[in-house]
PDB file of N, CA, C, O and CB in Angstrom:
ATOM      1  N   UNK A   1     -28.201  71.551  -9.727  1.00  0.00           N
ATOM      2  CA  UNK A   1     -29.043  70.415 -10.022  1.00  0.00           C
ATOM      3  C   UNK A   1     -30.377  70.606  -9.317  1.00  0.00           C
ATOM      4  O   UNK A   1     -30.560  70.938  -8.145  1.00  0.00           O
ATOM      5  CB  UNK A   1     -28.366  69.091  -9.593  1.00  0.00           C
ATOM      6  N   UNK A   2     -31.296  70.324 -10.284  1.00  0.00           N
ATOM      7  CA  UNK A   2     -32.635  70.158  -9.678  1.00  0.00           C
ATOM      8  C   UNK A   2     -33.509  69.451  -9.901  1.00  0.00           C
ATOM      9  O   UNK A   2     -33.664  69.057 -11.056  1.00  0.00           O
ATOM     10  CB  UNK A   2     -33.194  70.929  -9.680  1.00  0.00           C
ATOM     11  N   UNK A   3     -34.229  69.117  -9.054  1.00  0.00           N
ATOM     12  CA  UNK A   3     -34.970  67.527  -8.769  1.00  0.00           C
ATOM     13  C   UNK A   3     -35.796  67.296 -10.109  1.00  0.00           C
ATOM     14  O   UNK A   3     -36.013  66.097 -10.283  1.00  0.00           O
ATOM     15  CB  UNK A   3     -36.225  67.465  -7.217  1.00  0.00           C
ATOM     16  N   UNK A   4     -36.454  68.339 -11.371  1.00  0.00           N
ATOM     17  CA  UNK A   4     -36.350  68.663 -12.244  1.00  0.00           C
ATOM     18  C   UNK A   4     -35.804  67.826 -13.222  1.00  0.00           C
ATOM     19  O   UNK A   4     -36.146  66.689 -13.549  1.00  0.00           O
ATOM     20  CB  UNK A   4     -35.976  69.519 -12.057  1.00  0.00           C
ATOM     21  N   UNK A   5     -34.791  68.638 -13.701  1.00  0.00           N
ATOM     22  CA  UNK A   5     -33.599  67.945 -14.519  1.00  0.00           C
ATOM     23  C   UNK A   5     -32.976  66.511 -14.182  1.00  0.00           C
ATOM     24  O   UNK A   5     -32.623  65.646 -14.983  1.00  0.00           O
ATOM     25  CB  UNK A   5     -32.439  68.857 -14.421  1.00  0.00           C
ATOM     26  N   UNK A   6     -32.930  66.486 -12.687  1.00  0.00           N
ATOM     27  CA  UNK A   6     -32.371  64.881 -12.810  1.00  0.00           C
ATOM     28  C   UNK A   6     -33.564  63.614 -12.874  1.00  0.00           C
ATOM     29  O   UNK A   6     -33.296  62.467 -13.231  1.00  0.00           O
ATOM     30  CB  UNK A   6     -31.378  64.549 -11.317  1.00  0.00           C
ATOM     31  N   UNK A   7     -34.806  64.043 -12.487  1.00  0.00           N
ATOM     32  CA  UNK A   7     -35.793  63.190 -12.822  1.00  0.00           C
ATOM     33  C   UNK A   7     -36.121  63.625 -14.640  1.00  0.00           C
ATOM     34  O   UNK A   7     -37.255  63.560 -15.113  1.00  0.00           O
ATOM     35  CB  UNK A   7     -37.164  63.452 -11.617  1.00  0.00           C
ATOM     36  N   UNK A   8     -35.414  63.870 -15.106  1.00  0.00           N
ATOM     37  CA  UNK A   8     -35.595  63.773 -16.678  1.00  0.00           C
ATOM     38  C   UNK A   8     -34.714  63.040 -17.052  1.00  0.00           C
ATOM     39  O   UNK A   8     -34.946  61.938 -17.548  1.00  0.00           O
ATOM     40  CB  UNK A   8     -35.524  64.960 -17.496  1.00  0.00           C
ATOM     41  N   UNK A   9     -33.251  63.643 -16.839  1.00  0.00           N
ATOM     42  CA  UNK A   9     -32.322  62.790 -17.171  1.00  0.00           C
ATOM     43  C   UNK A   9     -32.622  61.514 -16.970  1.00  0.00           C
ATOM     44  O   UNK A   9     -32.336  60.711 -17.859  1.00  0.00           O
ATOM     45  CB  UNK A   9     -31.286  63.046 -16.628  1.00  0.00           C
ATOM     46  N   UNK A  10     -33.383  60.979 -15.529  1.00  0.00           N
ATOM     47  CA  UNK A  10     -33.046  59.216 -15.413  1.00  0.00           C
ATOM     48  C   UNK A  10     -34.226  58.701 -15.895  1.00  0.00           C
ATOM     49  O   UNK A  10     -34.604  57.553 -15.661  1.00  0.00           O
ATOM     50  CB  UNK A  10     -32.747  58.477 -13.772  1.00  0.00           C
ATOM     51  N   UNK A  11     -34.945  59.669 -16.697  1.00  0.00           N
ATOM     52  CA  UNK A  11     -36.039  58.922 -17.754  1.00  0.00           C
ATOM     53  C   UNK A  11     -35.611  58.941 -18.846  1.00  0.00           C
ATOM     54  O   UNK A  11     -36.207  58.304 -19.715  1.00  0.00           O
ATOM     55  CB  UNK A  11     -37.378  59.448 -17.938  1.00  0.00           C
ATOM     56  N   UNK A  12     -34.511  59.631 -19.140  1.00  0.00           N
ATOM     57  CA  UNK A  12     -34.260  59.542 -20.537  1.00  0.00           C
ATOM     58  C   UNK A  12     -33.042  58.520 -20.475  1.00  0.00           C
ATOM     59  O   UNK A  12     -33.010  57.793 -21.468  1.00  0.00           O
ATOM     60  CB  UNK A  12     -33.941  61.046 -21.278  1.00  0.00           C
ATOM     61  N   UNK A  13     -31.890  58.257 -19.414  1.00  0.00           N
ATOM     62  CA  UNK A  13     -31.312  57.536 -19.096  1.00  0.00           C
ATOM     63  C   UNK A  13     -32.245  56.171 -19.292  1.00  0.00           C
ATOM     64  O   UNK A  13     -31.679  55.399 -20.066  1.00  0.00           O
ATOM     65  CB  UNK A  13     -30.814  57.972 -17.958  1.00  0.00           C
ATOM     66  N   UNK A  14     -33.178  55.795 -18.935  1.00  0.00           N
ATOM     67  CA  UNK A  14     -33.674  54.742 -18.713  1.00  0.00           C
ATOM     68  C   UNK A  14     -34.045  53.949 -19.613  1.00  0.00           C
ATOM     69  O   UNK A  14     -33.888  52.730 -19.549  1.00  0.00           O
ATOM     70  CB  UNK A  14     -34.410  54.880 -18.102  1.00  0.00           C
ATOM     71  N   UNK A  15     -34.639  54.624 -20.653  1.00  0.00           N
ATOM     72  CA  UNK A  15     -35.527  54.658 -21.667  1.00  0.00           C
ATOM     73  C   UNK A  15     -34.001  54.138 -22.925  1.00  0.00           C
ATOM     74  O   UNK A  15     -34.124  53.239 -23.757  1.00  0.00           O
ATOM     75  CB  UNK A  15     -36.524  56.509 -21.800  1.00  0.00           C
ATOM     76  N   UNK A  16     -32.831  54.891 -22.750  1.00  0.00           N
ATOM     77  CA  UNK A  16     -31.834  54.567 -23.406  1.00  0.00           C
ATOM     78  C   UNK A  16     -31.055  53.339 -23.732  1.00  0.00           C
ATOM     79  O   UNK A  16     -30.559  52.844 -24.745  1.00  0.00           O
ATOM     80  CB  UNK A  16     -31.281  55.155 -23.035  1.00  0.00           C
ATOM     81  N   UNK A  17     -31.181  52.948 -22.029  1.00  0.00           N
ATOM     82  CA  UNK A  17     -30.374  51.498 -21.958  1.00  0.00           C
ATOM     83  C   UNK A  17     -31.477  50.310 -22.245  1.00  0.00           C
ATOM     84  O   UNK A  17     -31.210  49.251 -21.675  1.00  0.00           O
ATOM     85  CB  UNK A  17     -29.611  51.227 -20.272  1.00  0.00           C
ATOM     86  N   UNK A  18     -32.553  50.321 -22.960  1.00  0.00           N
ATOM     87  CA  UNK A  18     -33.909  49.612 -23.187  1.00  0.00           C
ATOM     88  C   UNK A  18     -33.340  48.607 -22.264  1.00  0.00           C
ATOM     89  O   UNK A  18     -32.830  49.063 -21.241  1.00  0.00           O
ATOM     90  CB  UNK A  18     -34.472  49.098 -24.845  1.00  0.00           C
ATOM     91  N   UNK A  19     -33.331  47.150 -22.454  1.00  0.00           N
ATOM     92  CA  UNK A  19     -33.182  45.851 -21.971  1.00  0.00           C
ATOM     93  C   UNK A  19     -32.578  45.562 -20.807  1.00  0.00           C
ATOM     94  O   UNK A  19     -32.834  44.667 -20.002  1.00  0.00           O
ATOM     95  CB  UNK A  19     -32.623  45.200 -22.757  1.00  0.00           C
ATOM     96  N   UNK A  20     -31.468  46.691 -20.780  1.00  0.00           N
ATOM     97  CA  UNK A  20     -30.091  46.239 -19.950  1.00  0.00           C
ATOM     98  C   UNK A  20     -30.402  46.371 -18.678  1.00  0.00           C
ATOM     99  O   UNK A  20     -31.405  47.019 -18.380  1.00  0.00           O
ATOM    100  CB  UNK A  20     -28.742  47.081 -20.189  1.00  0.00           C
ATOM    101  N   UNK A  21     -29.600  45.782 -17.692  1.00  0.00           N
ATOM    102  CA  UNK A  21     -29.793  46.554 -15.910  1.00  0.00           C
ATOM    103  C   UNK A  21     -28.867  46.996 -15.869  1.00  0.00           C
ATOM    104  O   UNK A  21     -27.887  46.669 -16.539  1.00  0.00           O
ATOM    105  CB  UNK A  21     -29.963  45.787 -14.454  1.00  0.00           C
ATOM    106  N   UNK A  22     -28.928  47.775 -15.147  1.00  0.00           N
ATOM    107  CA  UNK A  22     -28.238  49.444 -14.491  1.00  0.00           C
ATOM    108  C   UNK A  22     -27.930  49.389 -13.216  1.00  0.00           C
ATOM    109  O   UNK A  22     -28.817  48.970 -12.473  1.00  0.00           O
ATOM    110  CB  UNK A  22     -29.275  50.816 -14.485  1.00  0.00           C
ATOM    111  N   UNK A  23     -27.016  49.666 -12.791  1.00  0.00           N
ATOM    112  CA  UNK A  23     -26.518  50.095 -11.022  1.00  0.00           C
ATOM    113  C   UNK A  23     -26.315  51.332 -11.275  1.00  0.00           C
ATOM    114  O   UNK A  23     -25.507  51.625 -12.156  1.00  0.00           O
ATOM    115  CB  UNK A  23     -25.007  49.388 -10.189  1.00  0.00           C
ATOM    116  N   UNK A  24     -27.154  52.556 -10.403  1.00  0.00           N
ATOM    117  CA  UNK A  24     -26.890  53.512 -11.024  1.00  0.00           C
ATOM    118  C   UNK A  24     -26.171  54.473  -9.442  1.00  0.00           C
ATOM    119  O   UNK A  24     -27.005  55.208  -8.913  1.00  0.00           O
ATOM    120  CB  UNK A  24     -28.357  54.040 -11.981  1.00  0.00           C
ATOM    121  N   UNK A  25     -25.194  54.458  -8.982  1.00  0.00           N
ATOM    122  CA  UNK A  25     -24.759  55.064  -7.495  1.00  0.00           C
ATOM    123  C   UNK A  25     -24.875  56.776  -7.709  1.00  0.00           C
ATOM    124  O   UNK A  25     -24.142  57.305  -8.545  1.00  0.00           O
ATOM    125  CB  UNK A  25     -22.889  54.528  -7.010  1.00  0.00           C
ATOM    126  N   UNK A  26     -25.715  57.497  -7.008  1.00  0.00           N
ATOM    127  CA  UNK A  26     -25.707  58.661  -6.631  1.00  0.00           C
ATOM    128  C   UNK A  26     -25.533  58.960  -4.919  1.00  0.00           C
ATOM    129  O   UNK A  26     -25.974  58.357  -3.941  1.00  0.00           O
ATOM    130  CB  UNK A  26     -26.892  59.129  -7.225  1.00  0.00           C
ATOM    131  N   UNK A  27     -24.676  60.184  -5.062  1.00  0.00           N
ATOM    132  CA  UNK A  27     -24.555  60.465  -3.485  1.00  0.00           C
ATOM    133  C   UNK A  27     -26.240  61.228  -2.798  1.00  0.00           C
ATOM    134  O   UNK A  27     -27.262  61.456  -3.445  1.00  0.00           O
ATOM    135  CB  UNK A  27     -22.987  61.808  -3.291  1.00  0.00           C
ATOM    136  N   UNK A  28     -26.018  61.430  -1.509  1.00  0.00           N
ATOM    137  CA  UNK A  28     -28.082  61.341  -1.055  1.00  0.00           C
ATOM    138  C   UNK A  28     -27.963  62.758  -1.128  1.00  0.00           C
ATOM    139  O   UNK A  28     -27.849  63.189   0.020  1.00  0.00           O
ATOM    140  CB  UNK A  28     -28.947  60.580   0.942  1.00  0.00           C
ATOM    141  N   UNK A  29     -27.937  63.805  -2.094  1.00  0.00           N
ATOM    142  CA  UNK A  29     -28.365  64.907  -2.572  1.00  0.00           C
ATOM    143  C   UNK A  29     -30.012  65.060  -2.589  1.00  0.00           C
ATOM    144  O   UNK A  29     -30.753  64.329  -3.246  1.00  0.00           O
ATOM    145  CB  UNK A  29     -27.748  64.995  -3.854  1.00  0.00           C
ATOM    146  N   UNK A  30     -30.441  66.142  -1.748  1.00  0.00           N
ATOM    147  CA  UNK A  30     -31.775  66.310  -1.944  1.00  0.00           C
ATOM    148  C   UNK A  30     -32.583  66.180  -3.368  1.00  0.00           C
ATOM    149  O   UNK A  30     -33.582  65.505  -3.613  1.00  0.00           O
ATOM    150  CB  UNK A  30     -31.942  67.490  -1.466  1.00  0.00           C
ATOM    151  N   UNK A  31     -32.182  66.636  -3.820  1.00  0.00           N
ATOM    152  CA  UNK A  31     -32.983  66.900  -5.546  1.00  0.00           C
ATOM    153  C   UNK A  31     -32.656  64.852  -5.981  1.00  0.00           C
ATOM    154  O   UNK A  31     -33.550  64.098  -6.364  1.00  0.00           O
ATOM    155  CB  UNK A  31     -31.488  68.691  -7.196  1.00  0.00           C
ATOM    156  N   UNK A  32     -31.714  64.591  -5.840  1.00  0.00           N
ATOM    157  CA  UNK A  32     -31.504  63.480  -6.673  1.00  0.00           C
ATOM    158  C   UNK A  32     -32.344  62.636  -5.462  1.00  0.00           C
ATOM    159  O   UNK A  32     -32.946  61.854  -6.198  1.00  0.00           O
ATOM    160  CB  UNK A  32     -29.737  63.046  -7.153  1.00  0.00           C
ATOM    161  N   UNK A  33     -32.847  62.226  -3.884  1.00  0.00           N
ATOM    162  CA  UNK A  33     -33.739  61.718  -3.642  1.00  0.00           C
ATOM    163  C   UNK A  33     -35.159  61.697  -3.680  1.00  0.00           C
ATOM    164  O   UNK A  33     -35.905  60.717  -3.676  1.00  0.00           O
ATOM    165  CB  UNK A  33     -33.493  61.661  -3.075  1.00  0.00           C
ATOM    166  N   UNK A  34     -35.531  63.337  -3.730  1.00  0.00           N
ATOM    167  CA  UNK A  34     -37.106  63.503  -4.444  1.00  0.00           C
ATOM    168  C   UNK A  34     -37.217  63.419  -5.608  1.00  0.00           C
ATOM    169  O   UNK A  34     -38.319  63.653  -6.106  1.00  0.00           O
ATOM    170  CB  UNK A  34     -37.794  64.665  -4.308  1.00  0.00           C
ATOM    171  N   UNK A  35     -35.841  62.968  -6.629  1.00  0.00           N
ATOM    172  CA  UNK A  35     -36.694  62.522  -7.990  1.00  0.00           C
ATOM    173  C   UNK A  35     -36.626  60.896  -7.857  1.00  0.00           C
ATOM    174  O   UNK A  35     -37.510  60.153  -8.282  1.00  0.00           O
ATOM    175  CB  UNK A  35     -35.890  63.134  -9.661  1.00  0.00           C
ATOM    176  N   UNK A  36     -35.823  60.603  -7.411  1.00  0.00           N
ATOM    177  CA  UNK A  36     -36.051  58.747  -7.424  1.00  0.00           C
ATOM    178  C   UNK A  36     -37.683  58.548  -6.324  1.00  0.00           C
ATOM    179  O   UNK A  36     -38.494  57.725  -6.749  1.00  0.00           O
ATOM    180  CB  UNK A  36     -34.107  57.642  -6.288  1.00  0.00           C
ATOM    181  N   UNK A  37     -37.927  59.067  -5.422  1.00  0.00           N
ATOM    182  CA  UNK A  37     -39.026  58.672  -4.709  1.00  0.00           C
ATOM    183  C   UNK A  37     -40.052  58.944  -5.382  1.00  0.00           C
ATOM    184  O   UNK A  37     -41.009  58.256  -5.025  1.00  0.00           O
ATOM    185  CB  UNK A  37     -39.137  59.158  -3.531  1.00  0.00           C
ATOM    186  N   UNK A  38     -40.384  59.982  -6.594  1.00  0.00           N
ATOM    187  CA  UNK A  38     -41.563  60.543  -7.746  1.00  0.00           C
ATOM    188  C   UNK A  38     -41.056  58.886  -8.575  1.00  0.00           C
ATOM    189  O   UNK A  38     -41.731  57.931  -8.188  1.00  0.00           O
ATOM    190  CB  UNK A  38     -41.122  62.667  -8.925  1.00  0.00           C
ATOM    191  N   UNK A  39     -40.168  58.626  -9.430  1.00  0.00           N
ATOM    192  CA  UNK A  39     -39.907  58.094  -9.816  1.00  0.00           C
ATOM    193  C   UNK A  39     -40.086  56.339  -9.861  1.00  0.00           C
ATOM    194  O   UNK A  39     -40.070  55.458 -10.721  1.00  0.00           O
ATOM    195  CB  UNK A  39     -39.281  58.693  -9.689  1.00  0.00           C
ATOM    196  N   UNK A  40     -40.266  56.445  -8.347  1.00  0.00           N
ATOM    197  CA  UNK A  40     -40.363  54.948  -7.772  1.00  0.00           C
ATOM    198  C   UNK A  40     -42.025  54.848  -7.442  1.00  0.00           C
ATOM    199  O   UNK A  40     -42.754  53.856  -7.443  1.00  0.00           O
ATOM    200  CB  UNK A  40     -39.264  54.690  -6.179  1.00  0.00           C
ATOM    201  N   UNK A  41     -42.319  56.212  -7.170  1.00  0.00           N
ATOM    202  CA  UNK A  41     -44.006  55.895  -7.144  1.00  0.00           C
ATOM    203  C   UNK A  41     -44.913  56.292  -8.061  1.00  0.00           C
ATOM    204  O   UNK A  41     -46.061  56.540  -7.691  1.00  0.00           O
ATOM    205  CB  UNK A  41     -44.637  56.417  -6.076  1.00  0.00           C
ATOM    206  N   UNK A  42     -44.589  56.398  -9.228  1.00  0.00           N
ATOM    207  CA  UNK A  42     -44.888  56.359 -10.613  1.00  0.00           C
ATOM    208  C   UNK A  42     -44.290  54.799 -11.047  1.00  0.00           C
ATOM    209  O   UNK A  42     -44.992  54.129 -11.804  1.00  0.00           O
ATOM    210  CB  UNK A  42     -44.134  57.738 -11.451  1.00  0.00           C
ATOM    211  N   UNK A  43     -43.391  54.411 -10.711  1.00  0.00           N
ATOM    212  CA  UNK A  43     -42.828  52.761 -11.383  1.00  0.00           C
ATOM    213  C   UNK A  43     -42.271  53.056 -12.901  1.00  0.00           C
ATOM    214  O   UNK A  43     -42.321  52.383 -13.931  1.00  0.00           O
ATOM    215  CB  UNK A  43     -44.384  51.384 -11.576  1.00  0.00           C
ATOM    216  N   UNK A  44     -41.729  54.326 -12.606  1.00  0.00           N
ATOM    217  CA  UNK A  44     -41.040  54.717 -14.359  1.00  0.00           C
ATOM    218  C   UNK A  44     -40.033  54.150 -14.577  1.00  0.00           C
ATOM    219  O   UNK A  44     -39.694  53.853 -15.722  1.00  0.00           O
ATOM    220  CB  UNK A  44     -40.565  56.188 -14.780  1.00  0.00           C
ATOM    221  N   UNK A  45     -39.208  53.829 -13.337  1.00  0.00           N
ATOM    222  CA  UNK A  45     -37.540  53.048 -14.143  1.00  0.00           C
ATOM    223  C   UNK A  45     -37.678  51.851 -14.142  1.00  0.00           C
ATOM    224  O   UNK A  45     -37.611  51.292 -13.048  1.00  0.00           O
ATOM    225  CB  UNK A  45     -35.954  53.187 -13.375  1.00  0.00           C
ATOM    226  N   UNK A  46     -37.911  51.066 -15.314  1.00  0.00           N
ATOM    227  CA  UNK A  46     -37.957  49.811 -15.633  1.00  0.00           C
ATOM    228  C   UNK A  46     -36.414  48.851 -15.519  1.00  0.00           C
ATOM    229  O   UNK A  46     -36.445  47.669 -15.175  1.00  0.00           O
ATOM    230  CB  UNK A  46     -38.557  49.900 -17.031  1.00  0.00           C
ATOM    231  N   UNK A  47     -35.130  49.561 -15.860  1.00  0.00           N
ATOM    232  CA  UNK A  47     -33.889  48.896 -16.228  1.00  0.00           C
ATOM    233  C   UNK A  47     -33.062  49.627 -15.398  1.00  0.00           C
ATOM    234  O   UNK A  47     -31.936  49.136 -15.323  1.00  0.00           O
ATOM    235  CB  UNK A  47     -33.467  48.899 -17.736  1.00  0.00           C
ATOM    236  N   UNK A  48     -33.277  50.914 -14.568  1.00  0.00           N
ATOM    237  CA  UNK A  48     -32.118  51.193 -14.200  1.00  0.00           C
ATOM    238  C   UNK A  48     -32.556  50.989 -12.129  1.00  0.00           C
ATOM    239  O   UNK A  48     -33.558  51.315 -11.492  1.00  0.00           O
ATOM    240  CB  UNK A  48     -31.603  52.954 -15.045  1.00  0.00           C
ATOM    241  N   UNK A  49     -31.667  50.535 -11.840  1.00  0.00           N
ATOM    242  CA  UNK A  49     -31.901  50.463  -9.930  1.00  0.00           C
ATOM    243  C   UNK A  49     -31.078  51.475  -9.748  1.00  0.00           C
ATOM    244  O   UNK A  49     -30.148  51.603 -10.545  1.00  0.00           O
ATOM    245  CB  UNK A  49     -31.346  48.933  -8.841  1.00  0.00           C
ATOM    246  N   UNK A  50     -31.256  52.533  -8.525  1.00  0.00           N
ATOM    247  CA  UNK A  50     -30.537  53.010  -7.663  1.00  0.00           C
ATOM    248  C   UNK A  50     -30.088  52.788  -6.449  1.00  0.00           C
ATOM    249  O   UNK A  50     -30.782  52.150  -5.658  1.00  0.00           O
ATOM    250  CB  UNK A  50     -30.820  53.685  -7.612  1.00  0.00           C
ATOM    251  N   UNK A  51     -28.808  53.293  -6.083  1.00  0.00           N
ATOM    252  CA  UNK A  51     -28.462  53.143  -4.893  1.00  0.00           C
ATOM    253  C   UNK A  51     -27.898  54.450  -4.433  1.00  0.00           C
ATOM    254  O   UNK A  51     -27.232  55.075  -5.259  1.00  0.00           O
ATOM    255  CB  UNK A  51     -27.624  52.052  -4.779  1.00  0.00           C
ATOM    256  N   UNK A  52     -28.037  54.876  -3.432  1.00  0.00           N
ATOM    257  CA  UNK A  52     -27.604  56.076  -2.968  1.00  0.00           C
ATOM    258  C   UNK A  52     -26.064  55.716  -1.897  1.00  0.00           C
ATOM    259  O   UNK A  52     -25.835  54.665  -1.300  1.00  0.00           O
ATOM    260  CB  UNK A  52     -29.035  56.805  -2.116  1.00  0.00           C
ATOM    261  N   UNK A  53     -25.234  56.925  -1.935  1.00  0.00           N
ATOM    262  CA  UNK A  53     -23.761  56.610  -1.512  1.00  0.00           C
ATOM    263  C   UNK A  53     -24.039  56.691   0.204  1.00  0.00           C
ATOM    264  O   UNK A  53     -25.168  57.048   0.543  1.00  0.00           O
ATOM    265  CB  UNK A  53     -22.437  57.929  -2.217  1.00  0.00           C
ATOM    266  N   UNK A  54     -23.114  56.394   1.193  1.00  0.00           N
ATOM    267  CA  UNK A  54     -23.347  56.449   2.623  1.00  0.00           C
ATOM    268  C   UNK A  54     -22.908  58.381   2.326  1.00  0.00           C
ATOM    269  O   UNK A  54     -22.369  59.045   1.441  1.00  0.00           O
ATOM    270  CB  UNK A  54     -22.098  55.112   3.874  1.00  0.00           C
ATOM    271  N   UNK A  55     -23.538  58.622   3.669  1.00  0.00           N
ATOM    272  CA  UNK A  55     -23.490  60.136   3.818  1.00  0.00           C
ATOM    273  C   UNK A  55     -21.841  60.443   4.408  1.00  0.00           C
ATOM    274  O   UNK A  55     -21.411  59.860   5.403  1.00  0.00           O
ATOM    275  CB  UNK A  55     -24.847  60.704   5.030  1.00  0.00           C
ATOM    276  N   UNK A  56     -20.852  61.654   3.456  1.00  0.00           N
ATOM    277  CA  UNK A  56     -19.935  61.834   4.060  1.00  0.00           C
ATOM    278  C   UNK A  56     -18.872  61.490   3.305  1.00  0.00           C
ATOM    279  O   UNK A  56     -17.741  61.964   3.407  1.00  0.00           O
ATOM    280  CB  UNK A  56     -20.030  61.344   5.105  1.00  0.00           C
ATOM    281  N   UNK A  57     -19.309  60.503   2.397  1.00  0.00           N
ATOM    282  CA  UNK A  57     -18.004  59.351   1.411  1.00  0.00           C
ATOM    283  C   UNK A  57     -18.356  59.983  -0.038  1.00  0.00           C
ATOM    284  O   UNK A  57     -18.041  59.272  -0.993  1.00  0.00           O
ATOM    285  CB  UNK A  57     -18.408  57.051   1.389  1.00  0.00           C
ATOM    286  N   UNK A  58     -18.977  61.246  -0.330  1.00  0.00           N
ATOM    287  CA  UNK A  58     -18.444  61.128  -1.816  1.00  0.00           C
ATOM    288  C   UNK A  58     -17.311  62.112  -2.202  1.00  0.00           C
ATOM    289  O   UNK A  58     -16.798  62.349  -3.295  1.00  0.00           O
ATOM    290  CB  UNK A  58     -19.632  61.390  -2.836  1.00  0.00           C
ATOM    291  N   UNK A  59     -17.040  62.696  -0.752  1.00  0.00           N
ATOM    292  CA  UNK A  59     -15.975  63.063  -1.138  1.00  0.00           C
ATOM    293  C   UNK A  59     -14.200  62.133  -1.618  1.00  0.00           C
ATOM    294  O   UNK A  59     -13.232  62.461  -2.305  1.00  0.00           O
ATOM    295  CB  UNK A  59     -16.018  63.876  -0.141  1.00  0.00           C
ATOM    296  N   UNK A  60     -14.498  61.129  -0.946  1.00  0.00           N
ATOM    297  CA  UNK A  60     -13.735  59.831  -1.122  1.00  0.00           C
ATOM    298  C   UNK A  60     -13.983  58.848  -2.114  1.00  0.00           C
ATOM    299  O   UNK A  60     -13.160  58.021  -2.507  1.00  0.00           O
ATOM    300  CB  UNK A  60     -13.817  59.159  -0.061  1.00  0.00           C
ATOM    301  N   UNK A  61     -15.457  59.008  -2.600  1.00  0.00           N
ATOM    302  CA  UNK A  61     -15.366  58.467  -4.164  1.00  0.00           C
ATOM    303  C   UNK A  61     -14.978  58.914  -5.464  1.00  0.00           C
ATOM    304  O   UNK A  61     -14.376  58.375  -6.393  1.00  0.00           O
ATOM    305  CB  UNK A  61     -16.341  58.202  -4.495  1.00  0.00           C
ATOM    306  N   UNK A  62     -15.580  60.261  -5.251  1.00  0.00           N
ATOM    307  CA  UNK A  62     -15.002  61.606  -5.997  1.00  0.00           C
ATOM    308  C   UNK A  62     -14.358  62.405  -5.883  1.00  0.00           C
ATOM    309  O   UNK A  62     -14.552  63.417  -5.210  1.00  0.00           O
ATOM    310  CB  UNK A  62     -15.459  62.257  -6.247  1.00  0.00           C
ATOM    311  N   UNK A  63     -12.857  61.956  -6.921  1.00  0.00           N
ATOM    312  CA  UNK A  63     -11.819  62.203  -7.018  1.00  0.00           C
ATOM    313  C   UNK A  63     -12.117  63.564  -7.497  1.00  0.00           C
ATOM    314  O   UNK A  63     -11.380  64.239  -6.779  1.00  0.00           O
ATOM    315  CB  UNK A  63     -11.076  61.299  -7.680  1.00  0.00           C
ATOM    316  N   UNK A  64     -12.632  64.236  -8.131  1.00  0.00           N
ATOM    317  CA  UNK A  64     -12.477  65.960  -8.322  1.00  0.00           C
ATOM    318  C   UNK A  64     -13.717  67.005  -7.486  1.00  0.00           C
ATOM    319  O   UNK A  64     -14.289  68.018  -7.890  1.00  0.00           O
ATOM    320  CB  UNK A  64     -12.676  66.311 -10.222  1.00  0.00           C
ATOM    321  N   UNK A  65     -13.801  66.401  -6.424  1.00  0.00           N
ATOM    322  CA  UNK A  65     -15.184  66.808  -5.590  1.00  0.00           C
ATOM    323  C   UNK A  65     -14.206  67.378  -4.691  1.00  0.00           C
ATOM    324  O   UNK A  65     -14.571  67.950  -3.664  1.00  0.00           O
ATOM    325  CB  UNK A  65     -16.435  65.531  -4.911  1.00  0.00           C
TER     326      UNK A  65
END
């Protein structure tokens, strides 16, 4: 994964769910926090919020991790 690709995905994610709100939980992976911080200072995600997981627990959220 790269900061790249997942700041595309959550524009195209975003753009998908038009109207709706979103909880969107990612664990604090480098690439997936420098695209939400581009992301948040551009003001591109209109519908979807993030939250990032505590450090240490996604192995305990994710069951095939």
């Amino acid at each position: 994964m790269t900061t790249v690709i997942i700041t595309k995905w959550l524009t195209w994610f975003d753009k998908r769910i038009y109207s709706r709100r979103v909880l969107l939980l990612l664990n604090n992976f480098s690439a997936h926090e420098a695209a939400i911080r581009t992301l948040t200072k551009n003001n591109t995600l209109k519908n979807t919020r993030v939250e990032f997981l505590s450090p240490n627990c996604t192995s305990v959220y994710q069951p095939l991790n």
